[in-house]
C-alpha positions in Angstrom: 16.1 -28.6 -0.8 17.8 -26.1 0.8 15.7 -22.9 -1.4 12.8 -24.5 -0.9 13.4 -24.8 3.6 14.4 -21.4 3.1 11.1 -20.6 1.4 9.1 -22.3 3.4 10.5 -20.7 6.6 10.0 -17.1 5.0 6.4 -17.7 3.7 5.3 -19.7 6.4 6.3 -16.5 9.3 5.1 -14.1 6.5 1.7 -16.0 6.4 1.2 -16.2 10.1 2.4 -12.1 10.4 5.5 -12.8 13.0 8.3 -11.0 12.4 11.8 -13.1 12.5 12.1 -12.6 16.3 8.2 -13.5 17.3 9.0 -16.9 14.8 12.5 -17.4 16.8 11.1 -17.0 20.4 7.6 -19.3 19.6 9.7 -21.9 18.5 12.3 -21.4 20.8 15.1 -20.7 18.7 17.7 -17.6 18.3 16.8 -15.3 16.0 20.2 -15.7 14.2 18.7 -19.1 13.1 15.7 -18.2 11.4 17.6 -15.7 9.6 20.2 -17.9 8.6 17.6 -20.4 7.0 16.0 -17.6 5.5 19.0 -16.5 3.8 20.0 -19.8 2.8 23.4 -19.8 4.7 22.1 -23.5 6.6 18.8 -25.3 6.3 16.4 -26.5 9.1 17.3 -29.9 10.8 15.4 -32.8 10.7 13.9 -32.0 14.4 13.5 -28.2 13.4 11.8 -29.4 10.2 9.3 -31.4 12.5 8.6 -27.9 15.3 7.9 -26.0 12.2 5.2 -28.8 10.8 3.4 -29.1 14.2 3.8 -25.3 14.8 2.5 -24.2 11.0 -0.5 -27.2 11.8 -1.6 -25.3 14.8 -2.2 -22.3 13.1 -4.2 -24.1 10.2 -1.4 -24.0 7.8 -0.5 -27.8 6.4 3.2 -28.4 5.1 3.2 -31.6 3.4 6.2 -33.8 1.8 6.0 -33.8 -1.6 8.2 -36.1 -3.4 10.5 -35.0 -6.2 13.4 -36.7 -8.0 16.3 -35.4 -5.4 14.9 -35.9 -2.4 11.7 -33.9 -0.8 10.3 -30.4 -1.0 8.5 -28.9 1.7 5.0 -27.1 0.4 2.5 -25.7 2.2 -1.6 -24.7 1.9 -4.2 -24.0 3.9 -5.4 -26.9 6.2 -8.9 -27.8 5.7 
């Protein structure tokens, strides 16, 4: 799970256009954070999961739970 947060986090911020810091400050977290997920060193929280859902479906971008055999896998599309 921890690729796929990571991916999630980078895609999401690259989708939406903010840079690391813009993503860190909008959801109220250091920048030394999102860069950390990004590079894989820790994974979002449970709470930090949920900001980034409600933050990504304010900007029109649905991340969804998808089950898989070890757990779940964050994915994201286009809301419609």
């Amino acid at each position: 799970m921890e690729e796929q947060a990571s991916d999630l986090v980078r895609m999401l911020r690259a989708r939406i256009g903010m840079t690391q810091e813009e993503f860190a400050h909008a959801l109220g977290l250091t920048v030394g954070t999102v860069n950390r997920w990004e590079r894989r060193h820790f994974r979002p929280s449970k709470l930090a999961r949920a900001t980034i859902t409600e933050f990504a479906r304010r900007r029109g971008i649905a991340i969804e739970p998808t089950p898989v055999a070890a757990g779940f896998v964050e994915d994201y599309r286009d809301a419609a």
